[in-house]
C-alpha positions in Angstrom: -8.6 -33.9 -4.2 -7.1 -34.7 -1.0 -10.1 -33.3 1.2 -12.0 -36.0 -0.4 -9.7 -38.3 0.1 -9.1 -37.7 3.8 -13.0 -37.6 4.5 -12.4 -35.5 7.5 -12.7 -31.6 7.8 -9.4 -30.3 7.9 -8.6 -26.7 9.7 -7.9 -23.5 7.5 -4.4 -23.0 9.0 -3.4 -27.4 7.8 -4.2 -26.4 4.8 -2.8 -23.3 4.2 0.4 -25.4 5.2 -0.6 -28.1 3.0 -0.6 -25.2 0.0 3.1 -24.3 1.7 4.6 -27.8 1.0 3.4 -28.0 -2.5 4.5 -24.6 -3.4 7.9 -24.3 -1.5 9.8 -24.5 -4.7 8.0 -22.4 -7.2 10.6 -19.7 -6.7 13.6 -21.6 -7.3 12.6 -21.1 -11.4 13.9 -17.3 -10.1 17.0 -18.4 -9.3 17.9 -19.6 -12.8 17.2 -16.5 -15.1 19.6 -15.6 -17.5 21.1 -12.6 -16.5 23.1 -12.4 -20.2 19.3 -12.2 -22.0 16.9 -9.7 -20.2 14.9 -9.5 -23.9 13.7 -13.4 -23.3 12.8 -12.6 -19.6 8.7 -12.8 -19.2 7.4 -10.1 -17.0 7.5 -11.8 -13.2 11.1 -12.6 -13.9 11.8 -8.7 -15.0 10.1 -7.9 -11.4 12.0 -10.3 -9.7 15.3 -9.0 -11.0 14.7 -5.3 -11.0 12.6 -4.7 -7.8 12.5 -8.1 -6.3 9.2 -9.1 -6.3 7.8 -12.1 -6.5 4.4 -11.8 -7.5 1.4 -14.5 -6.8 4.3 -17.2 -6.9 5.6 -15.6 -3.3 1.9 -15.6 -2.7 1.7 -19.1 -3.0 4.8 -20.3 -1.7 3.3 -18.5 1.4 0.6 -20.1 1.3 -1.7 -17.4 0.3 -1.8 -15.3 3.0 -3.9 -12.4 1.6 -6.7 -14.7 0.7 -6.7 -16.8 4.5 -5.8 -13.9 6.9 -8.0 -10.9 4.9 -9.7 -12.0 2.0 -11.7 -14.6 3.4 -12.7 -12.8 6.2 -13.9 -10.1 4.5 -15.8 -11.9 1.9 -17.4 -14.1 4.7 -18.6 -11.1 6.8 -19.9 -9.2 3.9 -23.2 -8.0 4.1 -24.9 -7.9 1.0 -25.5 -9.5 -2.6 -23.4 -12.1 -3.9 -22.7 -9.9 -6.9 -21.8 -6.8 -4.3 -20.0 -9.0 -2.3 -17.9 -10.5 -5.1 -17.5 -6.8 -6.4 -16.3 -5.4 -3.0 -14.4 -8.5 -2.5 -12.2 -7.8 -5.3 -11.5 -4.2 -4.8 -10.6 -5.1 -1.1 -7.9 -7.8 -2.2 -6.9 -5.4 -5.0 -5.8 -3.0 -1.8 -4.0 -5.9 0.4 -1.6 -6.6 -2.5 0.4 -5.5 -5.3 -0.6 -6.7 -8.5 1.7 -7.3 -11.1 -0.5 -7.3 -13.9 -1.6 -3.8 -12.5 1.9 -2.8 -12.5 3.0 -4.7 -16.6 -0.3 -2.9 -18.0 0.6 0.5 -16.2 4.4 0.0 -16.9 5.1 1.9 -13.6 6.8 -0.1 -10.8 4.8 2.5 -8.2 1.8 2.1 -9.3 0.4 0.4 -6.8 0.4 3.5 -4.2 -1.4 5.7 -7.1 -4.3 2.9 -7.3 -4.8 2.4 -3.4 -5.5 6.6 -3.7 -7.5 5.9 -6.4 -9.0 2.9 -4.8 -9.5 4.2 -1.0 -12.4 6.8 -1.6 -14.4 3.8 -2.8 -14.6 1.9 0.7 -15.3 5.4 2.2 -18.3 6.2 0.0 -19.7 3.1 1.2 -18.7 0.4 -1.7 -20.8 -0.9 -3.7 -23.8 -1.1 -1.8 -24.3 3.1 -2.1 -25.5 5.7 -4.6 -22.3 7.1 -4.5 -20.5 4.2 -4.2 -21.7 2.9 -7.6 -21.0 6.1 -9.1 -17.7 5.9 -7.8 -16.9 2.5 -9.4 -18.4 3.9 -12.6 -15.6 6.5 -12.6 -13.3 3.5 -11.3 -14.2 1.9 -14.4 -13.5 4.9 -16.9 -10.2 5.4 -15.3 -9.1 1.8 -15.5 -9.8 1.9 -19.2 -8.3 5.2 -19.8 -4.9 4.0 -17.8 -5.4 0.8 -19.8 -5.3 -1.0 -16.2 -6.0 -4.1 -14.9 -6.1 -6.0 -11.8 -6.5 -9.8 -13.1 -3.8 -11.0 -10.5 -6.7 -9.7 -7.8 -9.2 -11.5 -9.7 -7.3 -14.9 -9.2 -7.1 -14.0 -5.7 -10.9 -13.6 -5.6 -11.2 -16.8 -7.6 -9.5 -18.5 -5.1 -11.4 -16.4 -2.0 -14.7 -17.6 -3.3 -13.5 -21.3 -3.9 -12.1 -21.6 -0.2 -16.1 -20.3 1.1 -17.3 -23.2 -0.9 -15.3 -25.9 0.5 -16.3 -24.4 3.8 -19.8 -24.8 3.2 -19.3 -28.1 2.4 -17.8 -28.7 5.5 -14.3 -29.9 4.2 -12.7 -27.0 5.7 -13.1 -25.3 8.7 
């Protein structure tokens, strides 16, 4: 809304800031969890309390670096089809940060450095774009469903990724 409303491009790094401002309290919620009632905790707040993280709320508040600073890049500098791209994209993100849904549907705090070996051999077959590649994301696939795993956190991340590309194209954002 308030691109259109300022009717003037405004520069990746404002409004990264911009996302800063309106997010700068989203962890405070942290700060009030019942310590006396871990059964009533959802799953970010068990995180925050037992390993300290914060999930895509510390993204946020951050302003989403993972998306501006390597995300976006990467998806703009792809080579390739939109549905390779979007594909690759993904996996790439799924690399630059921890997942917490990755981590609740695993129930393994560590999980994350198992997935990036899991994950790595992908990029170095070639991605999507290759024989092997493909084959390798067909056994990516098999073992997700077999580890009962998901990376929806990454997904929003992509989401977000491929919005930001729009509003470039449009010229809001530069």
């Amino acid at each position: 809304g308030r691109l259109t409303i300022w009717k003037v491009p405004c520069k990746k790094s404002f409004f990264q800031k911009e996302i800063q401002k309106m997010t700068k309290n989203l962890l405070n919620d942290f700060g009030k969890i019942d310590q006396t009632k871990p059964k009533a905790w959802t799953w970010g707040e068990y995180l925050f309390v037992n390993h300290g993280l914060t999930g895509i709320r510390g993204e946020a508040k951050r302003g989403y670096p993972c998306v501006f600073d390597r995300g976006l890049p990467y998806y703009q500098a792809y080579q390739g089809s939109q549905q390779d791209k979007m594909i690759d994209t993904l996996l790439f993100l799924s690399m630059e940060v921890e997942d917490t849904n990755l981590i609740k549907r695993s129930n393994n705090r560590h999980v994350f450095e198992e997935y990036q070996l899991l994950i790595r051999p992908y990029f170095e077959l070639g991605g999507v774009k290759t024989i092997q590649g493909k084959k390798y994301l067909d056994y990516l696939n098999q073992q997700f469903k077999k580890k009962n795993w998901s990376i929806g956190g990454s997904a929003d991340l992509l989401i977000l990724t491929i919005f930001l590309d729009k509003i470039m194209d449009k010229g809001w954002l530069c």
